[in-house]
N, C-alpha and C positions, 0 to 999 in steps of 0.2 A: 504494500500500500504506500506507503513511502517513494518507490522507487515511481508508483506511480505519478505521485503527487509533485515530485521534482520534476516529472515529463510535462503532468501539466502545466508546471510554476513555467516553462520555459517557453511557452506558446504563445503566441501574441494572440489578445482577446476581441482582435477583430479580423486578421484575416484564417487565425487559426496553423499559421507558418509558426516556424521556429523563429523566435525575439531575436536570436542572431543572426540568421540572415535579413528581415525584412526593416530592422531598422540600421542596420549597418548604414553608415556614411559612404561607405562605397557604393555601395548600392542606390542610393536616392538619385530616381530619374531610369533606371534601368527596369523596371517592371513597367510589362505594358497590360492593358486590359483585354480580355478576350471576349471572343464574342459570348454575348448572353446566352443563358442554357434556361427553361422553365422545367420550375417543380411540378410538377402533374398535381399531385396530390395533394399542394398548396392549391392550385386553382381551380381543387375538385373543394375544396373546404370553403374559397370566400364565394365560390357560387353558391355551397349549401347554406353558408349563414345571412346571404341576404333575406328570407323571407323574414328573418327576425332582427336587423338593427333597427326597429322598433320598439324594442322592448329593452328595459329598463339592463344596464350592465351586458348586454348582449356580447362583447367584447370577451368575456367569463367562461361563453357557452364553448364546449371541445367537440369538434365533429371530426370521429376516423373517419378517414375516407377508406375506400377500398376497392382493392385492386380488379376488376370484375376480366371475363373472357372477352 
């Protein structure tokens, strides 16, 4: 658990890279962005929660989606 936890400590908590490469000084300006990829299964959920941001905390509400044939 530990060993775990130090792997975590070392990750940058936004892109999820290792803190050593993505902040390195060398590196700034050397990462480019790639093309956008879509979550499926994110935008199987904000289509299911529209019938309800109507309702009070709707933000709250957790819908799996699911993988169908």
């Amino acid at each position: 658990m530990l060993a775990l936890q130090a792997y975590r400590n070392a990750l940058c908590p936004l892109c999820g890279g290792p803190l050593s490469v993505c902040t390195a000084p060398e590196n700034e300006l050397k990462f480019k962005g790639g093309l956008p990829i879509r979550c499926h299964a994110t935008t199987a959920r904000m289509i299911a929660i529209e019938p309800y941001k109507g309702q009070p905390n709707h933000e709250a509400l957790m819908i799996a989606p699911e993988l169908s044939d």
